[in-house]
LOKOLDO-707300 format. One record per residue: residue number from 1; x, z, y of N, C-alpha, C in turn. Coordinates in nm, 3 decimals. Each point is the difference from the previous one (the first is absolute). Layout:
@num=NUM n_c1=X n_c3=Z n_c2=Y ca_c1=X ca_c3=Z ca_c2=Y c_c1=X c_c3=Z c_c2=Y .
...
This chain:
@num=1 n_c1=-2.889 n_c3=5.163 n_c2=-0.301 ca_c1=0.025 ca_c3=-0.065 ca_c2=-0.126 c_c1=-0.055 c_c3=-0.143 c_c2=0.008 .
@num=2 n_c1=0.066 n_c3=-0.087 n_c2=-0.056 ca_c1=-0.041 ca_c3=-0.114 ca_c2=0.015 c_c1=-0.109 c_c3=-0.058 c_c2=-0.123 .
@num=3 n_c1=-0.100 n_c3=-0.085 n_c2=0.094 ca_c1=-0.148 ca_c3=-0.003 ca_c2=-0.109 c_c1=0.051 c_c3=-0.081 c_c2=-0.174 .
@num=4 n_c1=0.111 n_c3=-0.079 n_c2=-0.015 ca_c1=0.038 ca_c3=-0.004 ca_c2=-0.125 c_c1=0.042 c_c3=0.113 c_c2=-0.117 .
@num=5 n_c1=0.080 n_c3=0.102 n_c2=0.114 ca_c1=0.042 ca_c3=0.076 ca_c2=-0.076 c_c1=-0.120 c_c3=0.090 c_c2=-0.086 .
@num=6 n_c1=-0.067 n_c3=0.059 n_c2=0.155 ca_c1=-0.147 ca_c3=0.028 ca_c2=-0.066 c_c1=-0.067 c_c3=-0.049 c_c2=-0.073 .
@num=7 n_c1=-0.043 n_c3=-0.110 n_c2=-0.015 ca_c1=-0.108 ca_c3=-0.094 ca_c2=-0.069 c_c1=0.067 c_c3=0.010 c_c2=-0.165 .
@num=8 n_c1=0.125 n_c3=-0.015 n_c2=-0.036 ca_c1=0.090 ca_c3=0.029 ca_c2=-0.084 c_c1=-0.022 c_c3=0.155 c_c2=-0.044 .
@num=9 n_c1=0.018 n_c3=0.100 n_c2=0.047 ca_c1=-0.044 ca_c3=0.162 ca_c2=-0.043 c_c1=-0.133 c_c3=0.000 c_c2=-0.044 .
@num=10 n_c1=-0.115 n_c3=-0.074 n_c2=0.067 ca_c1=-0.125 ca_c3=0.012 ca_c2=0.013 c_c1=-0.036 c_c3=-0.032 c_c2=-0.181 .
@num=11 n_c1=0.067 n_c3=-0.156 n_c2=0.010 ca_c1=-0.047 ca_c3=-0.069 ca_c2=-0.141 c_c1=0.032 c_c3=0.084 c_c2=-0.127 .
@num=12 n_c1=0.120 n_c3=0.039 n_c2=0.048 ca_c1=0.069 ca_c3=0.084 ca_c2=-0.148 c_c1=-0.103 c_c3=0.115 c_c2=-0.033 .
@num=13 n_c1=0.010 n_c3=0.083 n_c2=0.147 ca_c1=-0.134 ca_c3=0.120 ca_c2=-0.039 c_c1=-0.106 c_c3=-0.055 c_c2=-0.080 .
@num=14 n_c1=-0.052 n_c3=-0.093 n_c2=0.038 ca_c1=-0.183 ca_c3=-0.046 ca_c2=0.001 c_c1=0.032 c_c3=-0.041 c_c2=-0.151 .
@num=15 n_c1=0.123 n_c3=-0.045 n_c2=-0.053 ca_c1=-0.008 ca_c3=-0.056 ca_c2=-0.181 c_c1=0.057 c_c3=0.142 c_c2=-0.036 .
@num=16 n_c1=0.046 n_c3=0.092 n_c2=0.023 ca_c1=0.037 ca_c3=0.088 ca_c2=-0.054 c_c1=-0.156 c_c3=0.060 c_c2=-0.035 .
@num=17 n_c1=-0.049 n_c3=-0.005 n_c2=0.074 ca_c1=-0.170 ca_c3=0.110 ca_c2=-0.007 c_c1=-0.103 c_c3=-0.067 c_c2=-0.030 .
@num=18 n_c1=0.017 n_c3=-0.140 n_c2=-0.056 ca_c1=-0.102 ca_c3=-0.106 ca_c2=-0.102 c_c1=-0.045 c_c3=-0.107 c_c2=0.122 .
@num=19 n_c1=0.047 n_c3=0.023 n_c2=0.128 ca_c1=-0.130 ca_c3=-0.086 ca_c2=0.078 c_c1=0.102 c_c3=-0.175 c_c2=-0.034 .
@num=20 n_c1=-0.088 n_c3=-0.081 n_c2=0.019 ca_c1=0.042 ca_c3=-0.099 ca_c2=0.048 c_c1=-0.021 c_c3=-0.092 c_c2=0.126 .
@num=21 n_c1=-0.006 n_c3=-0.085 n_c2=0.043 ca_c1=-0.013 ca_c3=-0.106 ca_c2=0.096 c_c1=-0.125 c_c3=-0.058 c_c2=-0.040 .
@num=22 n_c1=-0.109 n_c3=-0.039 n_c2=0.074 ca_c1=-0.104 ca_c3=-0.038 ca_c2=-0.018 c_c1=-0.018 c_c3=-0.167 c_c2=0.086 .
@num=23 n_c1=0.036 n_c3=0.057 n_c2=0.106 ca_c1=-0.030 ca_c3=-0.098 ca_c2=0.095 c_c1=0.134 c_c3=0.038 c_c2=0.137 .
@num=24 n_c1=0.030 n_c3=-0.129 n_c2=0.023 ca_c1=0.059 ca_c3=0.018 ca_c2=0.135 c_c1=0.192 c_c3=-0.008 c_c2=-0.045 .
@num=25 n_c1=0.106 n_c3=0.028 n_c2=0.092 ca_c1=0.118 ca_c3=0.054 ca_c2=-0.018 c_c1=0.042 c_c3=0.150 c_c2=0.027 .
@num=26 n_c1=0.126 n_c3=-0.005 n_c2=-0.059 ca_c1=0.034 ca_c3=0.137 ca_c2=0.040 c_c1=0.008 c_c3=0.091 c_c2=0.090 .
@num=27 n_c1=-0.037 n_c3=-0.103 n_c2=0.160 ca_c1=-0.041 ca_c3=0.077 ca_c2=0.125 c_c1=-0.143 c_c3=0.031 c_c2=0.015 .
@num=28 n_c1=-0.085 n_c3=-0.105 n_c2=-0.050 ca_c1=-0.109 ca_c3=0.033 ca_c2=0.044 c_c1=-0.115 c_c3=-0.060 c_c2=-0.130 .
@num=29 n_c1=-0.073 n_c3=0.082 n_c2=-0.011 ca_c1=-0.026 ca_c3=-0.057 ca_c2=-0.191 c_c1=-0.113 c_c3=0.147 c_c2=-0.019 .
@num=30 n_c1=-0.038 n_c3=-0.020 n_c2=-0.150 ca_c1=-0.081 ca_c3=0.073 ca_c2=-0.070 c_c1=0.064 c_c3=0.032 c_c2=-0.110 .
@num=31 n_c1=-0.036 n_c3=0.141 n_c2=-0.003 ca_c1=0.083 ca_c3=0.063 ca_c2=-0.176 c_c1=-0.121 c_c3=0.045 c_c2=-0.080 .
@num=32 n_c1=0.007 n_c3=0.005 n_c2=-0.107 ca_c1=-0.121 ca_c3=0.015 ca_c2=-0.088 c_c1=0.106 c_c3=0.122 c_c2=-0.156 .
@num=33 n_c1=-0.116 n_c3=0.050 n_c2=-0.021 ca_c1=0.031 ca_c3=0.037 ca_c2=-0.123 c_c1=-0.101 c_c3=0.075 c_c2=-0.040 .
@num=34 n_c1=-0.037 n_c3=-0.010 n_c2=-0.187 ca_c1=-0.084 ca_c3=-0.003 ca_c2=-0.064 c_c1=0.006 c_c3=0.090 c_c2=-0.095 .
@num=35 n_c1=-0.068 n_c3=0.146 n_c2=0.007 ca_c1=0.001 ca_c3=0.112 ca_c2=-0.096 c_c1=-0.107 c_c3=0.027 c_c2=-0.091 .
@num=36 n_c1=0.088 n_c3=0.015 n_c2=-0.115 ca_c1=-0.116 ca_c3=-0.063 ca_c2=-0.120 c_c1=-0.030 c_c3=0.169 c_c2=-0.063 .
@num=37 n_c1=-0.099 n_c3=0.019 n_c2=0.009 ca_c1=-0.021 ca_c3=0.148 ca_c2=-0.042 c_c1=0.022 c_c3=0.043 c_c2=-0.166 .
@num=38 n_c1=0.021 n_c3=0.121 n_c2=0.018 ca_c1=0.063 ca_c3=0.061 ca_c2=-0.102 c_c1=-0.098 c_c3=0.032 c_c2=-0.123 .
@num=39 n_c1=-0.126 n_c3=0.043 n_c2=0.023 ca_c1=-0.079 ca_c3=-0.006 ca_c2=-0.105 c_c1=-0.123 c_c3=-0.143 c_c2=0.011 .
@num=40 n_c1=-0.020 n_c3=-0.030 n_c2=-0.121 ca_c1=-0.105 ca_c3=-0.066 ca_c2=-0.030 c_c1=-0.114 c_c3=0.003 c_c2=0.094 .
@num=41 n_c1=-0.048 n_c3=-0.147 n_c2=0.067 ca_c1=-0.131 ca_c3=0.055 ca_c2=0.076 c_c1=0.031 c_c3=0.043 c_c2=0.157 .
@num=42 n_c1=0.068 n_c3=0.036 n_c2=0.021 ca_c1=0.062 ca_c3=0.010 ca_c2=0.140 c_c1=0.032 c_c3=-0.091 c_c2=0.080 .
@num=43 n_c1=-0.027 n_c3=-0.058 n_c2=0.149 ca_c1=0.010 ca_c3=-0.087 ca_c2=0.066 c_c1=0.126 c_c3=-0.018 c_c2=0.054 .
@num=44 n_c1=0.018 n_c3=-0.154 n_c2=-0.001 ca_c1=0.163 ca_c3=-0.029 ca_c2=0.041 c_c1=-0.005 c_c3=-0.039 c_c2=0.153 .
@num=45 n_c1=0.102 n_c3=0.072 n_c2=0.080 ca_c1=0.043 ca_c3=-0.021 ca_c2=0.152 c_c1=0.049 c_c3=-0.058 c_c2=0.014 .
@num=46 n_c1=-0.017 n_c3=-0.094 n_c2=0.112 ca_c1=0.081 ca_c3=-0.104 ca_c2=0.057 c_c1=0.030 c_c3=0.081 c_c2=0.147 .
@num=47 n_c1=0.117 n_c3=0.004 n_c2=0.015 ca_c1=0.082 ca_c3=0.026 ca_c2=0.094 c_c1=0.046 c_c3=-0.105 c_c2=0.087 .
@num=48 n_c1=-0.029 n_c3=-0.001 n_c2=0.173 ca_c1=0.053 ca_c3=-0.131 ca_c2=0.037 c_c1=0.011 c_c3=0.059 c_c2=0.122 .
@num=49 n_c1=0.126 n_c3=-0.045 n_c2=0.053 ca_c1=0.023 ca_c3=0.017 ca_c2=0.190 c_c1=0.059 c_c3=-0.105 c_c2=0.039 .
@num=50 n_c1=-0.029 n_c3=0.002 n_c2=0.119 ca_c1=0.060 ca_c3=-0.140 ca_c2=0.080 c_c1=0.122 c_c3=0.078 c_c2=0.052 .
@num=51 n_c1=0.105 n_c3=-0.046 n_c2=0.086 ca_c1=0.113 ca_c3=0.017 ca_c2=0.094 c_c1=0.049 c_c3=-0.094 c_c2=0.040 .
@num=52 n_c1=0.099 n_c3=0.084 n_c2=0.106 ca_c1=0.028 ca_c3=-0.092 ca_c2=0.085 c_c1=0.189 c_c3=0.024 c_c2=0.051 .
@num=53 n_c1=0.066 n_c3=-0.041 n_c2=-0.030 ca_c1=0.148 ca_c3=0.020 ca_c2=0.069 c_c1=0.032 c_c3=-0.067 c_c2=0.120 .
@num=54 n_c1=0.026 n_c3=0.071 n_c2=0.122 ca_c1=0.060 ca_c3=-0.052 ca_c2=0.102 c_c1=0.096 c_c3=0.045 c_c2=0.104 .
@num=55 n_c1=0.048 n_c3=-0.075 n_c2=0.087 ca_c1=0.122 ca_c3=0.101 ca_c2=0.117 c_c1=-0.123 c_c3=-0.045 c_c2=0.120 .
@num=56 n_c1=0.064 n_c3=0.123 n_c2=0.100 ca_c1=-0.037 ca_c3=-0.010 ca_c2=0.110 c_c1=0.056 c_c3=0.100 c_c2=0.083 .
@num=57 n_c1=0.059 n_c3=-0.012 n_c2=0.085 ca_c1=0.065 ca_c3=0.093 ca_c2=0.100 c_c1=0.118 c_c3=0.034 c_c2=-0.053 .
@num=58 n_c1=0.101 n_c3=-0.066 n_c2=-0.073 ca_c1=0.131 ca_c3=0.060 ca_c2=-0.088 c_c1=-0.080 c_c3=0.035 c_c2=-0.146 .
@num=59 n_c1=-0.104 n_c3=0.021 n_c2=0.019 ca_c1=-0.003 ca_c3=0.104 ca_c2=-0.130 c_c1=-0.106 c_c3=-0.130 c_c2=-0.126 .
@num=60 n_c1=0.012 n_c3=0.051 n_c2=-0.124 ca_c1=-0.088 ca_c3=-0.056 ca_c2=-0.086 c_c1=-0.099 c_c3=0.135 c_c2=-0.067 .
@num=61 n_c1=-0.152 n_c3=-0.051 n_c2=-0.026 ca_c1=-0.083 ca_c3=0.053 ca_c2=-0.048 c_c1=-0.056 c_c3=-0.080 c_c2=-0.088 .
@num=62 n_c1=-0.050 n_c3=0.136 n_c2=-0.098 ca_c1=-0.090 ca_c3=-0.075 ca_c2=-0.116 c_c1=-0.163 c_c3=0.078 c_c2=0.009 .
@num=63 n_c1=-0.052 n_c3=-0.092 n_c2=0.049 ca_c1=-0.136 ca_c3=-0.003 ca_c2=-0.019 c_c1=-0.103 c_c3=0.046 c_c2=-0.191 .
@num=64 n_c1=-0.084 n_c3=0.069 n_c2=0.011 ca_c1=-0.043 ca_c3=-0.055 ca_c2=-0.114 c_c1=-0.202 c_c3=0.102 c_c2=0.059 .
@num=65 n_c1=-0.056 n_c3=-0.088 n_c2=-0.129 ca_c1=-0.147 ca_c3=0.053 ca_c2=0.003 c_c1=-0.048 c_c3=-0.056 c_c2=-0.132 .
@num=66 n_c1=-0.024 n_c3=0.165 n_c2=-0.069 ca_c1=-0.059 ca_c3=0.015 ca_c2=-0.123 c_c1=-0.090 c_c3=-0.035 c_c2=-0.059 .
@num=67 n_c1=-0.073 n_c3=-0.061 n_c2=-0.065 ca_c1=-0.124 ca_c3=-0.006 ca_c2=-0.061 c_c1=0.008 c_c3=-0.001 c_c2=-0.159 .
@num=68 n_c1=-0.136 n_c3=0.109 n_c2=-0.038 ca_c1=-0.022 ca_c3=-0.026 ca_c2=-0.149 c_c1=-0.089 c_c3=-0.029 c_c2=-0.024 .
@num=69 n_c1=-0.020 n_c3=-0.116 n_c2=-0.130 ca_c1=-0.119 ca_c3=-0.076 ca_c2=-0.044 c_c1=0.025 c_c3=0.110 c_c2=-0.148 .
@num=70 n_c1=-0.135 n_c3=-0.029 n_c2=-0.063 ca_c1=-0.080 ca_c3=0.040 ca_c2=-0.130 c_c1=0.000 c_c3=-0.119 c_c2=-0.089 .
């Protein structure tokens, strides 16, 4: 698959499920998103991963590595 086409599937997912773009482009960038808790008093998550889209050998891969902040 070619890395536009991907990078294109990728974005639609990532706004479908609240994240947005933080930093970087659609190949290689940071997504963030921010969950605001449900009761009173409860701490809000910040959600953030880096990735990475690329080809190599015919093929394209998407990289990614998770992290959650408090």
């Amino acid at each position: 698959m070619p890395i536009e086409e991907l990078t294109d599937r990728i974005d639609k997912l990532l706004t479908k499920r609240g994240y947005s773009l933080e930093d970087g482009t659609l190949s290689q960038g940071v997504c963030i998103k921010l969950i605001r808790p449900r009761l009173h008093g409860d701490i809000h998550k910040l959600y953030r991963f880096e990735f990475a889209v690329y080809s190599s050998g015919g093929s394209t891969y998407f990289e990614i590595a998770h992290h959650l902040k408090d």
